[in-house]
BALONU-271496 format. One record per residue (C-alpha): residue number from 1; z, y, x. Coordinates in nm, 3 decimals. Each point is the difference from the previous one (the first is absolute). Example, Ala and Ser with C-alpha at 12.3 -4.5 7.8 and 13.67 -1.06 7.14 Angstrom:
2
+------+---------+---------+---------+
| zaza |       z |       y |       x |
+------+---------+---------+---------+
|    1 |   0.780 |  -0.450 |   1.230 |
|    2 |  -0.066 |   0.344 |   0.137 |
+------+---------+---------+---------+
This chain:
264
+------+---------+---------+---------+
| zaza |       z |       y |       x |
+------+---------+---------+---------+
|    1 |  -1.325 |   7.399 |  -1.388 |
|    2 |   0.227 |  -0.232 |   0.146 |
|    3 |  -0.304 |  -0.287 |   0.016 |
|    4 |  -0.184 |   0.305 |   0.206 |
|    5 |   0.277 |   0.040 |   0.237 |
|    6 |   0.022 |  -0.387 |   0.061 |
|    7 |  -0.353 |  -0.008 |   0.082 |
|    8 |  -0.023 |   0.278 |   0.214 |
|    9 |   0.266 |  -0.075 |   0.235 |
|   10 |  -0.112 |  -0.090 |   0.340 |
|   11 |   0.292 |  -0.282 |   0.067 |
|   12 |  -0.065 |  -0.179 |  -0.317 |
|   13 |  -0.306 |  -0.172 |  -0.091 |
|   14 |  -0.146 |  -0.045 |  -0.330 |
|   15 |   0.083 |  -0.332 |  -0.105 |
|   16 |   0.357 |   0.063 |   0.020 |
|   17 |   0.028 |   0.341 |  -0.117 |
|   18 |  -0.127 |  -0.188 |  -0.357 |
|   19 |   0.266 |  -0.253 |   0.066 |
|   20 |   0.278 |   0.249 |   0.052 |
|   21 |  -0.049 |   0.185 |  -0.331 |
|   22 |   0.142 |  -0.311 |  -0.276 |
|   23 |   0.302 |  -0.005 |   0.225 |
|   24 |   0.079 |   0.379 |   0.022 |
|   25 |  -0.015 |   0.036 |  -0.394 |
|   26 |   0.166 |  -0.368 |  -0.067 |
|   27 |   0.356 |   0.136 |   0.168 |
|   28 |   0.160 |  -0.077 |   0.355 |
|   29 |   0.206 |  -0.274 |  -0.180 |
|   30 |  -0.359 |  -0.234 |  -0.081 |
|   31 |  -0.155 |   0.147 |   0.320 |
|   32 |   0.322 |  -0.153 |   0.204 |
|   33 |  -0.053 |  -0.338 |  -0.210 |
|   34 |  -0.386 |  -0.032 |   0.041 |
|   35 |   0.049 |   0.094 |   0.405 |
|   36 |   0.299 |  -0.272 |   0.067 |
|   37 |  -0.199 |  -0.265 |  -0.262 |
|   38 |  -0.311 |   0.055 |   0.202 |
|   39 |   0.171 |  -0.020 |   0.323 |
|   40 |   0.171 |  -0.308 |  -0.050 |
|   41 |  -0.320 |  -0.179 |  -0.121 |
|   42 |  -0.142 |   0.097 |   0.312 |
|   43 |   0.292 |  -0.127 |   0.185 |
|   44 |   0.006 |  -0.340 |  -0.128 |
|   45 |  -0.402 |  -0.064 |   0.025 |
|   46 |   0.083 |   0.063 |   0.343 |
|   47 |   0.268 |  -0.232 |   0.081 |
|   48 |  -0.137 |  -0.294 |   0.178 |
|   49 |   0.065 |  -0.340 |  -0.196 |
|   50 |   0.256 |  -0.197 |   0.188 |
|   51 |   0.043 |  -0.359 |  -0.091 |
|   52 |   0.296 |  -0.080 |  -0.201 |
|   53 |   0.074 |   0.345 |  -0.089 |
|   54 |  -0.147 |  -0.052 |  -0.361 |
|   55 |   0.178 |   0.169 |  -0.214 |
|   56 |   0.003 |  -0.315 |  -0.265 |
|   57 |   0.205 |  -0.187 |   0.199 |
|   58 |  -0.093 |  -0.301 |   0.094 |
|   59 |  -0.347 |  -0.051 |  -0.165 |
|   60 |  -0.138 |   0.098 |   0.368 |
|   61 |   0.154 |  -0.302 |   0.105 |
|   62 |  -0.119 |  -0.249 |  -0.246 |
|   63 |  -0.356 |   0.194 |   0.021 |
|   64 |  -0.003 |  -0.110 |   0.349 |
|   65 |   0.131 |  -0.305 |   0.048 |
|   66 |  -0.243 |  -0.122 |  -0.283 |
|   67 |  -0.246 |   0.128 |   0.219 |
|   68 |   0.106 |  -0.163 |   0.274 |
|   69 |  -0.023 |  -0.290 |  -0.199 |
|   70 |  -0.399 |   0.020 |  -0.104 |
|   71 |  -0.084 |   0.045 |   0.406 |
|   72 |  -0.124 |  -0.278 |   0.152 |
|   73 |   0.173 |  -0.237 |   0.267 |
|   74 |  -0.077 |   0.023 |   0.375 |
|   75 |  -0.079 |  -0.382 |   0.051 |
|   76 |   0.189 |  -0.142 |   0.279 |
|   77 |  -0.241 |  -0.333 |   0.045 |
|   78 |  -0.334 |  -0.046 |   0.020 |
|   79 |  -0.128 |  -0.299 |  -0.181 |
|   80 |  -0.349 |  -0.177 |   0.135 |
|   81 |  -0.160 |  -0.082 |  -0.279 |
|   82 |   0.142 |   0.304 |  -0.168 |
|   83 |   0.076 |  -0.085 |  -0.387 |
|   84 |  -0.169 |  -0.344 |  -0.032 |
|   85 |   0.102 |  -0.378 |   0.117 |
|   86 |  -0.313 |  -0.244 |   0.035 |
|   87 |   0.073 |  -0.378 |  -0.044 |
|   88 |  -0.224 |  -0.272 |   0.000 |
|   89 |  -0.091 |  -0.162 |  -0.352 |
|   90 |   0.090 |  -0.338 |   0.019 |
|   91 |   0.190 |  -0.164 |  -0.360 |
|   92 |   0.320 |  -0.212 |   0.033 |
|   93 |   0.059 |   0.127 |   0.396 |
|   94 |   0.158 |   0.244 |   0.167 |
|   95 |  -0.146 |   0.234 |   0.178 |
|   96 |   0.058 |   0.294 |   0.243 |
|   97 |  -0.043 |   0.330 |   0.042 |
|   98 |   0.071 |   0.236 |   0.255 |
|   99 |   0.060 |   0.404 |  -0.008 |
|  100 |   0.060 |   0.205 |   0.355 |
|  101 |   0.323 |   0.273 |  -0.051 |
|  102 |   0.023 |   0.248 |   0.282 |
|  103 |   0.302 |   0.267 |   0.026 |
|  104 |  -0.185 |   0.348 |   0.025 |
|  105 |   0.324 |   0.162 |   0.011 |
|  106 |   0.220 |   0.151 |   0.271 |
|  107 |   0.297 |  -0.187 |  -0.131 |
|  108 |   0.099 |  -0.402 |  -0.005 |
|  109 |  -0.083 |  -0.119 |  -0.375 |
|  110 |   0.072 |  -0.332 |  -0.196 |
|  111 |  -0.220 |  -0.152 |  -0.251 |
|  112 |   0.021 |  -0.200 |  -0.244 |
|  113 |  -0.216 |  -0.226 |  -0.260 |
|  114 |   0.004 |  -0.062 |  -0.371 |
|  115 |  -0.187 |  -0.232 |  -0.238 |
|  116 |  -0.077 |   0.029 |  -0.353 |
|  117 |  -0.001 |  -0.445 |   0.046 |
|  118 |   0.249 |  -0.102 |   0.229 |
|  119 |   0.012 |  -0.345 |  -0.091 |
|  120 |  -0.374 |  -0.046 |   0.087 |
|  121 |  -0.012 |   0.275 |   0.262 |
|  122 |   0.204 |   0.049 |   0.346 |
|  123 |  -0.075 |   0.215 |   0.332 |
|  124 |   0.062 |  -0.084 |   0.317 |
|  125 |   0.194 |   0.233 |   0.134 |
|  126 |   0.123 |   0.129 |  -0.295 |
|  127 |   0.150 |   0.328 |   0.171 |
|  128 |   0.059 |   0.114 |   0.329 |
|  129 |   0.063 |   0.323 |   0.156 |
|  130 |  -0.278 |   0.185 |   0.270 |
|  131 |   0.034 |   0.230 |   0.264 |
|  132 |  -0.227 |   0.279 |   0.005 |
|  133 |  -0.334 |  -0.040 |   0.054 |
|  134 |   0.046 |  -0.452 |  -0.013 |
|  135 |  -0.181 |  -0.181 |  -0.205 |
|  136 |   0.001 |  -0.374 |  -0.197 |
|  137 |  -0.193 |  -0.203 |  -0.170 |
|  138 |   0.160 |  -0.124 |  -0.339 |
|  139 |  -0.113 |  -0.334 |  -0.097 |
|  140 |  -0.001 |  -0.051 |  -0.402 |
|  141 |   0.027 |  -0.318 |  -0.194 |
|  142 |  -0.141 |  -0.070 |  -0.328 |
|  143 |  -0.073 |  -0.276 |  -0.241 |
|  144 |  -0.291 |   0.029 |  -0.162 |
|  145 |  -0.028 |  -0.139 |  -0.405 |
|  146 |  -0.269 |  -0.172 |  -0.104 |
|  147 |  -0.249 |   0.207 |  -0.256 |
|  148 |   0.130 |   0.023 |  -0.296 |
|  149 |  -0.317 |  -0.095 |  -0.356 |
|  150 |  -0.277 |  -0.086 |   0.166 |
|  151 |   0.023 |   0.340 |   0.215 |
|  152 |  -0.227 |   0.000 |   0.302 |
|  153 |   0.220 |  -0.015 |   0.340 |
|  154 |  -0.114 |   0.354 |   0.082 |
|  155 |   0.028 |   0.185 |  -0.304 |
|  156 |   0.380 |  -0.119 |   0.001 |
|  157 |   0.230 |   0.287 |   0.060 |
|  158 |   0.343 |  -0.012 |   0.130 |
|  159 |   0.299 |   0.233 |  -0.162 |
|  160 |   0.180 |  -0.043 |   0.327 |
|  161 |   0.125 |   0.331 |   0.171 |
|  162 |   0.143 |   0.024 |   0.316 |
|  163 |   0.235 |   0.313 |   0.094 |
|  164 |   0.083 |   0.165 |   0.351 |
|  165 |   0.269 |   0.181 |   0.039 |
|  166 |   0.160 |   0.205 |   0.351 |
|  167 |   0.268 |   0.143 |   0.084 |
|  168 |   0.116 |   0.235 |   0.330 |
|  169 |   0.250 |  -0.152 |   0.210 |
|  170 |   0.241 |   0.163 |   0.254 |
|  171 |  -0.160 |  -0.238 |   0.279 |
|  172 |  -0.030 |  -0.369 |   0.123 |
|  173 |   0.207 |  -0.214 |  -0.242 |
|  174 |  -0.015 |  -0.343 |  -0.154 |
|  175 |  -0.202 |  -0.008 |  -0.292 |
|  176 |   0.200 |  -0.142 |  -0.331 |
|  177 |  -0.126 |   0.109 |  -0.389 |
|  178 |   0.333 |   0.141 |  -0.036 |
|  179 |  -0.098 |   0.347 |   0.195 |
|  180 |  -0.270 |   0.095 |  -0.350 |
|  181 |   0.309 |  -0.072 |  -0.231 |
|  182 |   0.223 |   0.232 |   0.189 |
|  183 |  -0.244 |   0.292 |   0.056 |
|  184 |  -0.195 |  -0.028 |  -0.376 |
|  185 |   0.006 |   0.331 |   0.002 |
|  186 |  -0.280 |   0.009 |   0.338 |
|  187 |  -0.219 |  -0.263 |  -0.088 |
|  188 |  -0.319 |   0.016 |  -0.015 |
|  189 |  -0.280 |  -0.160 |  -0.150 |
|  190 |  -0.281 |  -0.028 |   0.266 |
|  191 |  -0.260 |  -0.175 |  -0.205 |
|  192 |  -0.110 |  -0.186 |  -0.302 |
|  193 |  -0.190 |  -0.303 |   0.069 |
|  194 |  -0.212 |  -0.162 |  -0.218 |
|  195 |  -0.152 |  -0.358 |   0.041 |
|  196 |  -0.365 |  -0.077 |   0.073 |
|  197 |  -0.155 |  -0.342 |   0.076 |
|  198 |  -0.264 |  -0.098 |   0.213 |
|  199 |  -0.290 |  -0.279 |  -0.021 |
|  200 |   0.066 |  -0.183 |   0.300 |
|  201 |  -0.341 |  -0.129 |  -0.029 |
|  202 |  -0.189 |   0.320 |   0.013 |
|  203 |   0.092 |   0.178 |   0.315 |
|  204 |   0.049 |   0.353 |   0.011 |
|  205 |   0.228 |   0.320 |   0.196 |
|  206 |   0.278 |  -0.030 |  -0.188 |
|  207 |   0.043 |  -0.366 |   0.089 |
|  208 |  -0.122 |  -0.009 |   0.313 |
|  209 |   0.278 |   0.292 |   0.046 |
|  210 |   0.290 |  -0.228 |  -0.148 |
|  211 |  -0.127 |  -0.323 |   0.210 |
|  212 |   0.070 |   0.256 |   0.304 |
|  213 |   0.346 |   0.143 |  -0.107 |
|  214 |   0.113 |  -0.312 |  -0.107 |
|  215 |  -0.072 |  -0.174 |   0.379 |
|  216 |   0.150 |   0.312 |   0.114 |
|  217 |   0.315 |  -0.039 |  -0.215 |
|  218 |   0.000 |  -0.375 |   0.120 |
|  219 |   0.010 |   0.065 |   0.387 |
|  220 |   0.283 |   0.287 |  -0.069 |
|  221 |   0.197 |  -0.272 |  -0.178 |
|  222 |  -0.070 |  -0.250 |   0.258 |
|  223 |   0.127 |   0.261 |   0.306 |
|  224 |   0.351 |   0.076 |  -0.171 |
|  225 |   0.050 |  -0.367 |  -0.036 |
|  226 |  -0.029 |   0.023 |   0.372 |
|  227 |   0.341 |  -0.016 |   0.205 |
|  228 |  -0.032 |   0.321 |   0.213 |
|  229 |  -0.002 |  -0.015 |   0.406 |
|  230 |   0.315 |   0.006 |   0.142 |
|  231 |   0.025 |   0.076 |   0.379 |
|  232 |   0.376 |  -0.109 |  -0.022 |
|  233 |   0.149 |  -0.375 |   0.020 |
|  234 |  -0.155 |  -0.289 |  -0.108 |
|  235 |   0.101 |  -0.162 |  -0.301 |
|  236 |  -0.072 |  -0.358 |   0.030 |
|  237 |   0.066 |  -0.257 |  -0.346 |
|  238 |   0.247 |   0.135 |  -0.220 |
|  239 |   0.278 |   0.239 |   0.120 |
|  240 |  -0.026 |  -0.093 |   0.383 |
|  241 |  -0.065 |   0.289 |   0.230 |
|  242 |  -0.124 |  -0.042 |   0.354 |
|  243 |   0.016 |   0.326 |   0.269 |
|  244 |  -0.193 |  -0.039 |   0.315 |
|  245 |   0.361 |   0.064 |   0.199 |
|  246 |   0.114 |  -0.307 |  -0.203 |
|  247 |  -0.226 |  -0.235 |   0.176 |
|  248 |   0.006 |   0.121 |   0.312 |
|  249 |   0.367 |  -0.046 |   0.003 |
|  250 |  -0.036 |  -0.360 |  -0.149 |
|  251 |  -0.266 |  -0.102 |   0.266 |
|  252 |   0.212 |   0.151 |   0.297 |
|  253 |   0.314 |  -0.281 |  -0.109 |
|  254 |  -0.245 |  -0.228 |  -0.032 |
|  255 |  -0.056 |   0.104 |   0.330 |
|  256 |   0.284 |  -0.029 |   0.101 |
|  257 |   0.138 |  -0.352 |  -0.136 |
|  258 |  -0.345 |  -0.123 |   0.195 |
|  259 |   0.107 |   0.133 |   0.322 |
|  260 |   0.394 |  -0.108 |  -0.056 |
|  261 |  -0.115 |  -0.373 |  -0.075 |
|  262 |  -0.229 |   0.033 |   0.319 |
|  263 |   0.273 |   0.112 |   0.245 |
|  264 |   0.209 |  -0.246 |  -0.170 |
+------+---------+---------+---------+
């Protein structure tokens, strides 16, 4: 009778009136408990999940930060070639190479180089810090070994690495190597660069690329050697400065004496 009643009543529809009946005959004491379980389930699934309000402490934390850890790096430079530096083959000389670094960021950054052979290898300059959007051209140095049984020239592959690394900067500053052990903790490394040589006999775009950064490089080198236009006093010899007011005064006493002796 009482499943009758629960399925005639207007208010209530079906599905619940079969729901209703285990908790009638179970008591108001499980009924209470089964209502407030229920409820709270229904309150927590919808909590929204804030970070660092894990209830384990701080496992959100380390969860996150290793996260942070696996994302990849915004690169501050641009490198032209991008992962690759292309020298010219020739045993028992040393030859260049030449790699374009650009600041694509918004902020001033210093780089810096590393070799896996720094007795053999050196860059010129081997750090320096850009404003952004300037570019240089890095000029690299290497010695290369003769081949090693009977290898052909070619064939011989180098185990030299090269390593860029950047940094942000507050702004213009001197650059010194000191700023990356300081800040260890926001370096970054830019790019890997592996060695590949060149038949300077066979022509080709790579080389014909590297003959044209490397005049580049040259003429940028030759232009900061330059002493730079001053509109101000001449500096004549060593330490002597002559101002235009200077030599008018001295050629009106010469003036002067002339006209004395003449009168005289």
């Amino acid at each position: 009778m009482a499943i009758e009643a629960e399925q005639k009543s207007p208010s209530d529809g079906k599905v619940w009136g079969f729901f209703k009946l285990p908790f009638q005959k179970s008591g108001n004491n499980t009924s209470t408990t089964s209502s407030s379980s229920l409820a709270s389930h229904l309150h927590g699934q919808s909590q929204p999940h804030l970070e660092g309000s894990n209830p384990h402490g701080g496992s959100a934390n380390s969860v996150s930060s290793v996260a942070k850890s696996l994302l990849p790096t915004r690169r501050r430079l641009k490198l032209d070639p991008a992962n690759k530096l292309y020298f010219p083959y020739e045993p028992g000389k040393q030859v260049r190479s030449a790699v374009r670094i650009k600041n694509t960021s918004k902020s001033y950054v210093a780089f810096k180089f590393q070799t896996t052979a720094p007795k053999s290898c050196f860059m010129r300059p081997p750090g320096a810090i850009l404003a952004p959007g300037e570019s240089i051209i890095a000029t690299v140095f290497k010695f290369v070994e003769p081949p090693e049984n009977n290898e052909k020239p070619m064939d011989q592959k180098s185990k030299v690495k090269f390593k860029i690394m950047s940094l942000k900067v507050k702004g213009p500053m001197d650059y010194v190597p000191e700023l990356f052990d300081e800040q260890k903790d926001q370096v970054a490394i830019e790019q890997i660069l592996r060695v590949v040589f060149l038949d300077p006999a066979r022509p080709c775009p790579a080389l014909e690329k590297l003959k044209r950064q490397l005049a580049d490089a040259d003429a940028a080198l030759e232009a900061r050697k330059k002493p730079p236009e001053d509109a101000g006093p001449r500096i004549i010899g060593e330490g002597l400065v002559i101002d235009e007011w200077k030599e008018r005064r001295e050629r009106y006493l010469a003036r002067q004496q002339v006209e004395g002796v003449d009168s005289a």
